[in-house]
C-alpha positions in Angstrom: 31.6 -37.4 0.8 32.8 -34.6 -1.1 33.9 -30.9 -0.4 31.2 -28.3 -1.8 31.1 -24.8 -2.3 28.5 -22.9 -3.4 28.5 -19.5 -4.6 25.3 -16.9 -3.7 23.2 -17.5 -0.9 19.4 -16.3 -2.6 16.4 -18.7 -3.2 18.6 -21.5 -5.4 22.0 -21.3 -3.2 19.7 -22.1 -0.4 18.0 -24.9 -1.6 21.5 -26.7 -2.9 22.8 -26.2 0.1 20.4 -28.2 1.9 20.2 -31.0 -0.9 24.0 -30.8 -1.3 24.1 -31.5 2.6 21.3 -33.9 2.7 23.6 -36.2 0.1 25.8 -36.0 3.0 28.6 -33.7 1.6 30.7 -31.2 3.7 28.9 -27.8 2.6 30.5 -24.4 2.7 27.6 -21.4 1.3 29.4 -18.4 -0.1 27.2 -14.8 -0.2 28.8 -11.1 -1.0 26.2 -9.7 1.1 26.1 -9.4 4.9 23.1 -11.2 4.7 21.5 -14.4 3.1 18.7 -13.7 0.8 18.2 -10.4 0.3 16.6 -10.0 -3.2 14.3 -12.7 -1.9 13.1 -10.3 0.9 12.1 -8.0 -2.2 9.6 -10.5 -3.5 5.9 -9.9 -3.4 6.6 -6.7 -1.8 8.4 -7.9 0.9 5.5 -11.0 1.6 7.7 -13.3 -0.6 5.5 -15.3 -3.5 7.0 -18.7 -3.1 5.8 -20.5 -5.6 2.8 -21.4 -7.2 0.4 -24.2 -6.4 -0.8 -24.7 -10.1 -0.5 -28.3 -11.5 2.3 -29.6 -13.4 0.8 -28.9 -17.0 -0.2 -25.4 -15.8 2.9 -24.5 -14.7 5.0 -24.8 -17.4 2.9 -22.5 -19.8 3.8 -19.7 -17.3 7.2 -20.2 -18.3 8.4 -18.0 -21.0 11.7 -19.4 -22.2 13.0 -22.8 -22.5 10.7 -24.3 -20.3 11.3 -27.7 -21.6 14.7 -27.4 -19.9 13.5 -27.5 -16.5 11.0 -30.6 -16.9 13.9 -32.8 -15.3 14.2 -30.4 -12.5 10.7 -29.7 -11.4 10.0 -33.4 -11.6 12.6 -34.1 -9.0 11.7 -31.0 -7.3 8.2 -29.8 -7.5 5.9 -26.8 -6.1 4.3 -29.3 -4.1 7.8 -30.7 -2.8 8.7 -27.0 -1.7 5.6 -26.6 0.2 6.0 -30.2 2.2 9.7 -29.3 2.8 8.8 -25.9 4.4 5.7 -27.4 6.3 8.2 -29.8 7.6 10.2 -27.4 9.0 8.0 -24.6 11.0 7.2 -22.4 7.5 3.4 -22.8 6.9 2.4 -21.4 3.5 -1.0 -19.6 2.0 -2.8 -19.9 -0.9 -4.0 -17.0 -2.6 -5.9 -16.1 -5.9 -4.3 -17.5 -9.0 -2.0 -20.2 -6.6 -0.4 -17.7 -5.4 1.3 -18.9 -2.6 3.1 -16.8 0.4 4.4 -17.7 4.0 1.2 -17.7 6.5 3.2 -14.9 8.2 3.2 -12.5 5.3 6.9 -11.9 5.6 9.7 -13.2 3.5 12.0 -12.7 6.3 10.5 -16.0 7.9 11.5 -18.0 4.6 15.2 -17.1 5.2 15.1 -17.9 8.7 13.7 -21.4 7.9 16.5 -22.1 5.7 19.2 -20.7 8.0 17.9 -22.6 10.5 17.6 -26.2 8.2 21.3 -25.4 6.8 22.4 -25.1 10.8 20.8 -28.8 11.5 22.6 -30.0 8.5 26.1 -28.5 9.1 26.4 -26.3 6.6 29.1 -23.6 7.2 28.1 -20.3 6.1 30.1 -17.6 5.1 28.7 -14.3 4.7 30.5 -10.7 3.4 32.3 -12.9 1.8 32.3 -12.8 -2.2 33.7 -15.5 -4.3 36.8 -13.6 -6.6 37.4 -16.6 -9.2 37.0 -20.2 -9.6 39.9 -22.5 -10.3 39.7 -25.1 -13.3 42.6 -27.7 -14.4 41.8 -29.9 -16.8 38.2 -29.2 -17.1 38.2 -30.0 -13.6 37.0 -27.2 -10.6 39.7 -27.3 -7.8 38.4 -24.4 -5.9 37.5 -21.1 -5.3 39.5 -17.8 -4.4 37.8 -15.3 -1.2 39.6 -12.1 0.0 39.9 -14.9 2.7 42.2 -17.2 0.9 42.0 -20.4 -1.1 39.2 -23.1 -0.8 40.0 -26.3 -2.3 36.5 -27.9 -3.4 35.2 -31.0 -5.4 32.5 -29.5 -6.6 31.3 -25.7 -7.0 27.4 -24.4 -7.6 27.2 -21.2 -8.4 24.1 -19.4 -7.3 24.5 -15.7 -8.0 21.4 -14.7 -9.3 20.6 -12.3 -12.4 21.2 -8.5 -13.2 17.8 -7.6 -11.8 17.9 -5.0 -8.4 21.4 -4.6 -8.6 21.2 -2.7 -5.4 21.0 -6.0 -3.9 24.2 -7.5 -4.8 23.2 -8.8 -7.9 25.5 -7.5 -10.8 26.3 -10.6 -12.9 29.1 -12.1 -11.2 27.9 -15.7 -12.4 28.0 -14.5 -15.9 31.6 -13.9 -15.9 32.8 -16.7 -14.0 30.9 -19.1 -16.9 32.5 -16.8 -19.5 35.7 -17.6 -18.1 35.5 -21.0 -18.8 34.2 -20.6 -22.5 30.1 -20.5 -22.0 27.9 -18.9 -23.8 26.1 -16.1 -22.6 22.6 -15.0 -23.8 21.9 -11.3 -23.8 20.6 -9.9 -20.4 17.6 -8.3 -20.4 15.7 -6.6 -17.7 12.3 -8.8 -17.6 9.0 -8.4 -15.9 9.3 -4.6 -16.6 6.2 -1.6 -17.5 6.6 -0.7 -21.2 7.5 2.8 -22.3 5.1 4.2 -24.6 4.1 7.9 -26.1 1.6 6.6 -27.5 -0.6 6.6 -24.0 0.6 9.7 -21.9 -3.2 11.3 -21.8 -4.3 7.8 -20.1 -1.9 8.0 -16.9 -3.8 6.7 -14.0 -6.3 5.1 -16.0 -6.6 1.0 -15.2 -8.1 -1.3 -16.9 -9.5 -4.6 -15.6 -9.3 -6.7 -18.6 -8.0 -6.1 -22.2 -6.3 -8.5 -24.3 -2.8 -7.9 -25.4 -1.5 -9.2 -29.0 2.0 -9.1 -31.0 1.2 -10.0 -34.3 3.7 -10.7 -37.6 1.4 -10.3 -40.4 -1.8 -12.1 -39.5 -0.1 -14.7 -37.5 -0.4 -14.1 -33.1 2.7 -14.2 -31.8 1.8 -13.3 -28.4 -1.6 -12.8 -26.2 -2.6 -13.1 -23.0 -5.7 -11.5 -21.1 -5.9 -9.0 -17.8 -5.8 -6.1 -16.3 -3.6 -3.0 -17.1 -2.2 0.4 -15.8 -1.5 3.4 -17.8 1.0 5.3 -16.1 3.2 8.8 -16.9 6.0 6.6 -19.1 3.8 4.0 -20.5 2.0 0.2 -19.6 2.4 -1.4 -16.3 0.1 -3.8 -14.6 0.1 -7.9 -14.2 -0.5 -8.3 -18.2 2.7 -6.0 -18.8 4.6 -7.0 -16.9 4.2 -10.6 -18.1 4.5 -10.1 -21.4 7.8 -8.0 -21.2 9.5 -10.8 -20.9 8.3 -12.0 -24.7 8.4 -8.7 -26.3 12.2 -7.5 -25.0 13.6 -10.0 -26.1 11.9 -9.8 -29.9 12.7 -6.7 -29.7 9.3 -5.7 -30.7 8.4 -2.1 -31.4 4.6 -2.2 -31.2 2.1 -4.0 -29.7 -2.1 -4.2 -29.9 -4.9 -4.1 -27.2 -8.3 -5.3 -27.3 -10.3 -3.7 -25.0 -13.8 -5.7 -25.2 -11.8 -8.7 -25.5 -15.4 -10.5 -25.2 -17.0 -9.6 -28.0 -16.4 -9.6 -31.7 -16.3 -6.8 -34.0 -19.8 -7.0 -35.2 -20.9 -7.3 -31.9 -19.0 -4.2 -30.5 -20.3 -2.6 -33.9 -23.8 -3.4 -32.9 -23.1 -1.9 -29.0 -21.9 1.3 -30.2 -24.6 1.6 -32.8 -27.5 1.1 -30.3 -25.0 3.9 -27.8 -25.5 6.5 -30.8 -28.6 5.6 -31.3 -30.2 6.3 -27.9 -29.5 9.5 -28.0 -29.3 10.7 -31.3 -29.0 14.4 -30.5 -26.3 14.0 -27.7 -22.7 14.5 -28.1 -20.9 11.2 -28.8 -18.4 11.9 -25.8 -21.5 12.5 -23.9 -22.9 8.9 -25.3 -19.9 6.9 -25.2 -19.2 7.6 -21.5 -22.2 4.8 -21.0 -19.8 2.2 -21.9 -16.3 3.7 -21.4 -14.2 5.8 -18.6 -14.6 9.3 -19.9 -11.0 9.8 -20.7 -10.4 6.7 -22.2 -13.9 7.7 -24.6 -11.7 11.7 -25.1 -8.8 9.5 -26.1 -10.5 7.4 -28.6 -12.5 9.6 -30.4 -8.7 11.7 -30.5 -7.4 9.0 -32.0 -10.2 8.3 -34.6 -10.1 12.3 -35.0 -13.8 12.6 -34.2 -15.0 16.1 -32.3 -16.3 15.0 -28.8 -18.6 17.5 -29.2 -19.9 16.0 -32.7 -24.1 14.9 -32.2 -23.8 11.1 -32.5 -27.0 11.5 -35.4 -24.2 12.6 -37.7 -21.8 9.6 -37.1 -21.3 8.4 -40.1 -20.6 4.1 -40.6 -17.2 4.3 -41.5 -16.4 6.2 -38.6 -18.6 4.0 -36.6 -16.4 1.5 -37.8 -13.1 3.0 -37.2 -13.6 3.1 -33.9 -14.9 -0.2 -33.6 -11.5 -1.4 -35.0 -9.5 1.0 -32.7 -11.4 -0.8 -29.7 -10.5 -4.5 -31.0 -7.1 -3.4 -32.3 -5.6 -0.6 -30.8 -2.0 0.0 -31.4 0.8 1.3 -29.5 4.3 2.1 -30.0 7.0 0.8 -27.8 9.5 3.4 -26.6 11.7 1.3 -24.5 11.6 -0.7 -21.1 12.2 -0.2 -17.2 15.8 -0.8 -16.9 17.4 -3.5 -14.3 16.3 -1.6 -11.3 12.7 -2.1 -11.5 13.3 -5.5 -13.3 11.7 -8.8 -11.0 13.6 -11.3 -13.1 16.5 -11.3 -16.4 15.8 -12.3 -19.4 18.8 -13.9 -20.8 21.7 -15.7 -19.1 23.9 -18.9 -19.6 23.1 -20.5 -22.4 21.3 -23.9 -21.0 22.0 -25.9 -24.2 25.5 -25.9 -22.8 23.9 -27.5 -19.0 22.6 -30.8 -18.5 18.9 -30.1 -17.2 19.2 -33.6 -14.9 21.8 -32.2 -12.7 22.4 -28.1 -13.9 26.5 -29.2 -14.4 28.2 -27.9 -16.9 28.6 -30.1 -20.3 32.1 -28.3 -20.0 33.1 -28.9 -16.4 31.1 -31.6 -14.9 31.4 -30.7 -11.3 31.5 -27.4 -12.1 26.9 -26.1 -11.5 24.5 -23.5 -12.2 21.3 -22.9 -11.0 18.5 -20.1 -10.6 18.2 -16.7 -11.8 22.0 -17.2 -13.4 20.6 -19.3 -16.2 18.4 -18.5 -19.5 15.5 -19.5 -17.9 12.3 -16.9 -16.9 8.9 -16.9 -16.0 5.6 -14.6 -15.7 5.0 -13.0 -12.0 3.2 -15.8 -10.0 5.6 -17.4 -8.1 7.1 -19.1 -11.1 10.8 -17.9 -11.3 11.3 -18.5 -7.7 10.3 -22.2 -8.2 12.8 -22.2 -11.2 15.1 -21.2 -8.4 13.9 -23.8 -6.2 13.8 -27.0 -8.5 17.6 -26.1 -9.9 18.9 -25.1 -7.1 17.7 -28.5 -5.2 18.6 -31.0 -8.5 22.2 -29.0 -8.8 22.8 -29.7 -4.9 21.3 -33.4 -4.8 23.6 -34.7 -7.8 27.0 -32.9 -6.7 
């Protein structure tokens, strides 16, 4: 039996501190906050997506970076394993569109209290307003941690603390430093699942957009795409389809990106639409015309961008303009200005380096009983449900192998 601390008591601290406790070790859970969980009580707008029900294979595409990493995790730990666990113990769970899954009482509040109340049957001391000041190492060994409280002589430390994202809640990189200490490497933070600043689309705020495809090209090669809905608002690009691929593009550092509005057809085929559109009505205005197939201000802010007059009769369009505007549809491109910063950020992008963690048991190559799990690592996912089940599976394998 040995003595474990664990430091940060969100989504992954709470889950090792059950598995640490179920391996029948003397448990101690260390959060900074006067409260366990409280980023988690920010998820899904306070409902709390806790995972997603996708299969295995699906899963892992949502994962942006190194998702080979956590295969060892989430097979020890899976979605499906979460969701038997918190039947088990008096948390029914929802499924929603796109496996979305939330507690059946709509309330993230009720996912803490399950865990507070499974860490109580299992003996698991909890100490909260507490923060953990430094962790003690001899000989690539952990011997303890230091409180305002004193000295804690431990076997084994996991350190939970979460990410830079909503710093409000406590969440200021504490883990970082404490794995700098002890000479890992640290990826650059970046705020992740952000809106994208633009120029670019400041006559579109309030316009949405059920589904366009975004694309990051080098040359002619894709980098990136994926397919949904978008919001233009006052600073730039929000929505699902954003917000998911913020995670790619922040960290290439990319300074443009494309959207395809009529993902669904070709360019002949939106060449043919727009023909038959001017040809209807030949004595029309094209902005008059166009509005058949397009929100009027998004039809204004084409034909800007094309630098046709809306008020131009759509007999006197010629084919290369036709055209123009068929490759503006397919291909339209947009500066990028900058990101939402850390406050508005759902996940980080960046963290501890995991080439320097073993993915079987999140311990560090360094200082084997020395773990890291969740947020704290350079692991992230699209919105979904997915970076809380990163939490999950690490959090549980860190815990279970202590």
């Amino acid at each position: 039996m040995a003595n474990v601390q664990i430091i940060g008591g969100g989504p992954a601290g709470l889950m090792a501190a059950y598995s640490a406790s179920l391996a029948g070790h003397t448990v101690t859970l260390f959060e900074k906050n006067t409260q366990l969980g409280k980023k988690l009580q920010l998820t899904g707008h306070g409902r709390c997506n806790i995972t997603n029900a996708c299969t295995k294979e699906e899963f892992f595409t949502h994962i942006v970076h190194n998702a080979r990493f956590l295969y060892s995790s989430f097979a020890q730990f899976s979605n499906q394993d979460l969701l038997a666990f918190l039947k088990a113990n008096g948390c029914p769970t929802i499924q929603e569109e796109n496996g979305r899954v939330f507690p059946s009482t709509n309330s993230a509040v009720d996912v803490i209290l399950c865990f507070i109340e499974v860490l109580k049957k299992q003996n698991v001391t909890i100490k909260t307003n507490e923060p953990c000041l430094s962790i003690q190492v001899e000989n690539q060994k952990v011997k303890g941690i230091t409180t305002p409280n004193g000295f804690y002589p431990s076997d084994g430390v996991i350190v939970t603390t979460g990410g830079m994202s909503f710093p409000t809640t406590g969440s200021t990189g504490d883990g970082y430093q404490f794995a700098k200490d002890f000479g890992l490497t640290i990826q650059p933070c970046l705020p992740g699942l952000v809106s994208i600043h633009s120029k670019d689309v400041i006559d579109l705020a309030g316009l949405s957009l059920e589904k366009v495809q975004i694309q990051v090209k080098q040359g002619k090669k894709v980098l990136y795409k994926e397919t949904g809905p978008i919001l233009f608002t006052h600073q730039g690009l929000s929505g699902p389809t954003i917000l998911n691929a913020s995670n790619f593009l922040i960290k290439k550092d990319c300074k443009s990106l494309q959207i395809d509005f009529v993902p669904s057809k070709s360019l002949e085929e939106c060449n043919q639409l727009l023909l038959k559109a001017l040809q209807k009505h030949p004595n029309k205005t094209v902005q008059h015309s166009l509005e058949d197939l397009l929100p009027k201000r998004f039809v204004q802010y084409l034909l800007v961008r094309v630098a046709i007059d809306a008020k131009q009769k759509c007999n006197t369009i010629t084919k290369e303009k036709r055209l123009e505007l068929c490759q503006l549809l397919k291909a339209c491109p947009f500066s990028i200005d900058g990101y939402g910063d850390f406050h508005e950020a759902m996940v980080t992008v960046g963290g501890i380096s995991v080439k320097e963690i073993d993915p079987k048991t999140m311990a560090s190559k360094k200082i084997p009983n020395l773990k890291f799990a969740g947020e704290v690592l350079d692991l992230d996912g699209q919105t979904g449900g997915y970076n809380l089940q990163i939490a999950w599976s690490t959090g549980y394998v860190a815990g279970a192998t202590i």
